[in-house]
C-alpha positions in Angstrom: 2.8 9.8 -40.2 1.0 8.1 -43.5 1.9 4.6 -42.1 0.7 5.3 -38.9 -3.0 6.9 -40.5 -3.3 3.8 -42.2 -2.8 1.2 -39.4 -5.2 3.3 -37.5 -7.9 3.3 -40.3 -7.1 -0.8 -40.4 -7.9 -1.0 -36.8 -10.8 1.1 -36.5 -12.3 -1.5 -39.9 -11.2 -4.3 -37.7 -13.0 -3.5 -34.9 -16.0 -2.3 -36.7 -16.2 -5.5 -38.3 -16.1 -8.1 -35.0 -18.4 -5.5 -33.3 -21.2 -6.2 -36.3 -20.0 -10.3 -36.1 -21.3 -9.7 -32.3 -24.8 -8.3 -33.4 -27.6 -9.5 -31.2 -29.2 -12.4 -32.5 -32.9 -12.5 -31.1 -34.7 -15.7 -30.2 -38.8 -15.7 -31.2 -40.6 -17.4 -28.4 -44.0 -17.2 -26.2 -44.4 -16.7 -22.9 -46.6 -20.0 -21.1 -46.4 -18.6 -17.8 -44.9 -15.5 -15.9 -44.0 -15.9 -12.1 -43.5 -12.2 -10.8 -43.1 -13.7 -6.8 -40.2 -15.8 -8.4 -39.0 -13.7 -10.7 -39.0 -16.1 -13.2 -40.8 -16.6 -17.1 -41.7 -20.1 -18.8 -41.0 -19.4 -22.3 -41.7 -21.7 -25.5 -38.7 -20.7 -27.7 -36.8 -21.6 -31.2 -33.6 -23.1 -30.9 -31.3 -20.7 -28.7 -28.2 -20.6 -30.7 -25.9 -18.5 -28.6 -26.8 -21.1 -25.5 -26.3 -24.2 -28.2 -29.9 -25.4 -26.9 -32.9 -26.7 -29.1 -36.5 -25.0 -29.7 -38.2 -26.6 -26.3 -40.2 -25.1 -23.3 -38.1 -23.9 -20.1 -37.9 -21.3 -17.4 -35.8 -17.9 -17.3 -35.1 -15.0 -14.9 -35.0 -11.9 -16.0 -32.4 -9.0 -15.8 -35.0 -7.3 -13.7 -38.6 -7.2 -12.6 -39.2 -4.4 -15.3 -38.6 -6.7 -17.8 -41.2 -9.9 -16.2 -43.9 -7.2 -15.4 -44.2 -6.3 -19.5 -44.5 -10.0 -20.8 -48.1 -11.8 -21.0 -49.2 -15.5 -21.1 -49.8 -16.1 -25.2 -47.6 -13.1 -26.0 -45.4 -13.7 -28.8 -41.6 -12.2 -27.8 -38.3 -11.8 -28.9 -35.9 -12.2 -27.1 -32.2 -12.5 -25.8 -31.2 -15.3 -23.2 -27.7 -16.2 -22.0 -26.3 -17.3 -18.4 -25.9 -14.5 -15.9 -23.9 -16.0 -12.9 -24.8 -20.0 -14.1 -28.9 -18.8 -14.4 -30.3 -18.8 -18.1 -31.5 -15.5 -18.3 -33.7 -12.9 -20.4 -30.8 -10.3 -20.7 -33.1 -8.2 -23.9 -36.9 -8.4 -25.2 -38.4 -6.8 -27.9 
């Protein structure tokens, strides 16, 4: 019973520790333009390290139309991106 406490203790650190590995890694940005009809946002960004892409200027959809209708031209963001069925998209904002 002991042995089995302690390889359940050992998994439950385990996963604790790749879940915090995974932690959200935000992206500072700001938005250039916001297309509601589209459903898309042009966004000046830092280098997106999850996508393995350079600080530059490009266009994202958003998880939903929620999420477009808060940002503003000039706002400064943070934000998530990643590729949602082969689109880049804005999957979290701060």
């Amino acid at each position: 019973m002991r042995k089995f406490a302690t390889l359940a203790l050992a998994s439950m650190i385990a996963v604790t520790g790749a879940t915090a590995a995974l932690a959200t890694e935000y992206t500072k940005g700001v938005v250039k333009k916001v297309d509601l009809k589209a459903g898309k946002v042009t966004i000046i960004h830092e280098e997106l390290v999850n996508l393995e892409m350079p600080a530059m200027t490009m266009v994202f959809k958003t998880m939903d139309t929620a999420m477009l209708e808060k940002m503003k031209e000039g706002e400064n963001i943070e934000f998530v991106a990643d590729r949602v069925k082969g689109k880049l998209t804005v999957t979290e904002l701060k």
